[in-house]
C-alpha positions as CSV (number, residue, x, y, z in Angstrom):
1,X,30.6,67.2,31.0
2,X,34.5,68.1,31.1
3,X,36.1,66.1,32.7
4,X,34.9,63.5,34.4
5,X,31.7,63.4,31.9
6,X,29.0,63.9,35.0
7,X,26.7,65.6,33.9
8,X,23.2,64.8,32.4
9,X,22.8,63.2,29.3
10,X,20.6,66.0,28.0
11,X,22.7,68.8,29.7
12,X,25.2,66.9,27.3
13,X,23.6,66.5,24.1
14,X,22.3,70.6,24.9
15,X,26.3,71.6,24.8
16,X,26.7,69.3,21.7
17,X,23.7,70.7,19.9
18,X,25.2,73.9,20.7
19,X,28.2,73.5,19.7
20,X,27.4,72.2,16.3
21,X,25.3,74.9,15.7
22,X,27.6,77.4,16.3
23,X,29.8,75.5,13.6
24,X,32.1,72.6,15.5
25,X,33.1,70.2,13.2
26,X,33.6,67.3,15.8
27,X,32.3,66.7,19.0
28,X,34.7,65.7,22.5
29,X,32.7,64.1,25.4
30,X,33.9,63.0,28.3
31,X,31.9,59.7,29.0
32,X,30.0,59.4,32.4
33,X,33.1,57.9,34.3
34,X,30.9,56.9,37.6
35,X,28.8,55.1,36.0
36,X,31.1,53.1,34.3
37,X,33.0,52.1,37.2
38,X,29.6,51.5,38.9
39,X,29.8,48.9,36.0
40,X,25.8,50.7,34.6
41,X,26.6,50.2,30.7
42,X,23.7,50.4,29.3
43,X,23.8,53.7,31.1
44,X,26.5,54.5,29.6
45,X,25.8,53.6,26.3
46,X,22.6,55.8,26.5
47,X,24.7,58.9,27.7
48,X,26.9,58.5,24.8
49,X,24.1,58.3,22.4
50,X,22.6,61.2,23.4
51,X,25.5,63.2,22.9
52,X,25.9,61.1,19.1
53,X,22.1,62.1,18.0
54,X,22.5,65.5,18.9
55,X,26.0,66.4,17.4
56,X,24.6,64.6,14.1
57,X,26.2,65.2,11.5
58,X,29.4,66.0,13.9
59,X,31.3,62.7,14.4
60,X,31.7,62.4,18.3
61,X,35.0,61.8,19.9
62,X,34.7,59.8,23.4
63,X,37.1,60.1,25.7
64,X,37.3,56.9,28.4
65,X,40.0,58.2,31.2
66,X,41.9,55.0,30.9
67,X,43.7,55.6,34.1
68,X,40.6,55.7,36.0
69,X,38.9,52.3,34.3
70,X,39.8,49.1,34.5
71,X,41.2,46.8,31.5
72,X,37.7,45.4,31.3
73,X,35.6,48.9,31.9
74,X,38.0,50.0,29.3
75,X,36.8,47.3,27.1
76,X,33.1,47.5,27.6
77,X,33.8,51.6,27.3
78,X,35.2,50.7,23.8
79,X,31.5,48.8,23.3
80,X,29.5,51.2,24.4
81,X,30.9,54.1,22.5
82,X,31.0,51.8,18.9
83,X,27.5,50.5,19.9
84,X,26.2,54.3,20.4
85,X,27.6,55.3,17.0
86,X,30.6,57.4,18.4
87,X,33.1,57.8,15.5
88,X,36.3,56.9,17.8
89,X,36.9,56.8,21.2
90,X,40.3,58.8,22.9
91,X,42.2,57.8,25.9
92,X,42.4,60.6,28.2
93,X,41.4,64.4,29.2
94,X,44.7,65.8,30.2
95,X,43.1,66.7,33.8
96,X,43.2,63.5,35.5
97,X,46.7,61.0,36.3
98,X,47.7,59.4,33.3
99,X,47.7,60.1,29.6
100,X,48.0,57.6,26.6
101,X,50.2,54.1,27.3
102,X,50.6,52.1,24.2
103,X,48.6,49.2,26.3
104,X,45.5,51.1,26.2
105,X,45.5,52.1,22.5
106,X,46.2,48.4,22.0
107,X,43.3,47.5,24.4
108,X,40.9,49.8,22.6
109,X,42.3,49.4,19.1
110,X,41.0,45.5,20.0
111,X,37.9,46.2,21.1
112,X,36.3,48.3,18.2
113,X,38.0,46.6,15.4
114,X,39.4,48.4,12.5
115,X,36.2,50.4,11.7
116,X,36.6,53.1,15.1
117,X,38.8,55.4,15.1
118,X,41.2,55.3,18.2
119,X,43.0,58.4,19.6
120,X,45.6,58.8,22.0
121,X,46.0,61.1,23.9
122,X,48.1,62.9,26.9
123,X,51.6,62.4,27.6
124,X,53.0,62.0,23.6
125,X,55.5,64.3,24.0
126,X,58.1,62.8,21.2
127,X,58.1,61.5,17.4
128,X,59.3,58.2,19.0
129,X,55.8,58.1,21.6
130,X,53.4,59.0,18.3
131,X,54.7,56.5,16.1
132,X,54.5,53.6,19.1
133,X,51.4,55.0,19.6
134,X,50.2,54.4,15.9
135,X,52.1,51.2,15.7
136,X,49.6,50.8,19.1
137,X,46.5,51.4,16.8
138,X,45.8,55.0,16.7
139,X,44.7,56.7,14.4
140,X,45.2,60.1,15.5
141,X,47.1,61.7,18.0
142,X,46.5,64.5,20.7
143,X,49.5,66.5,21.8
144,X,50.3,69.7,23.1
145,X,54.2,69.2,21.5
146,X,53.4,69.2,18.5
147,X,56.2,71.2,17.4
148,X,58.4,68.9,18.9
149,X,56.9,65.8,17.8
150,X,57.5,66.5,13.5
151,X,61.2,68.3,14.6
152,X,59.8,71.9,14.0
């Protein structure tokens, strides 16, 4: 479902199964981003599941495109993912028009409590972006400058 997470739930949880089986240790899934901005959660929410029952015992990873959502579609992403028994839920792909903003890691960190893990993700380029975005409430970070980031 990479990356704007639109394909069939089963097609989905196939890939996961898959994926697992051929010895992934976690699980990325883009979550179905038409149908939350059509606003169909429990939609969602089953999409997400899906993916979470067949990746079992993989923790699942899913990732919201913030740009493309709303503050409150980000929020009832957030939901929908802790309600499905996602282990975190991650900001952005890398393919679309934004990355990580401190806002949104603040906005999701809110909205599943201190028991999700929170990952943010596109455009930390710099030691100074990760730690705001930690400070933000992640809990891991995605970046491709890694190097740069710890000063290697």
């Amino acid at each position: 479902g990479f990356p704007l997470g639109a394909m069939a739930a089963d097609a989905k949880a196939f890939e996961a199964r898959a994926a697992v089986a051929a010895g992934a240790q976690e699980i990325d899934m883009v979550m179905n981003v038409g149908l939350a901005r059509g606003d169909e959660w429990d939609a969602v929410q089953a999409d997400i599941a899906a993916v979470v029952a067949a990746a079992a015992p993989a923790p699942v990873k899913v990732i919201l495109e913030t740009c493309l959502l709303t503050d409150g579609q980000k929020r009832r992403a957030c939901l929908a993912a802790k309600a499905a028994g996602a282990a975190f839920v991650k900001t952005s792909t890398g393919f679309s028009t934004g990355g990580a903003t401190e806002a949104d890691v603040r906005l999701m960190r809110a909205a599943v409590g201190p028991d999700m893990g929170v990952k943010a993700s596109g455009g930390v380029r710099t030691r100074e972006d990760a730690l705001r975005m930690l400070a933000a409430g992640a809990t891991r970070i995605g970046a491709s400058a890694t190097a740069q980031i710890v000063g290697a």
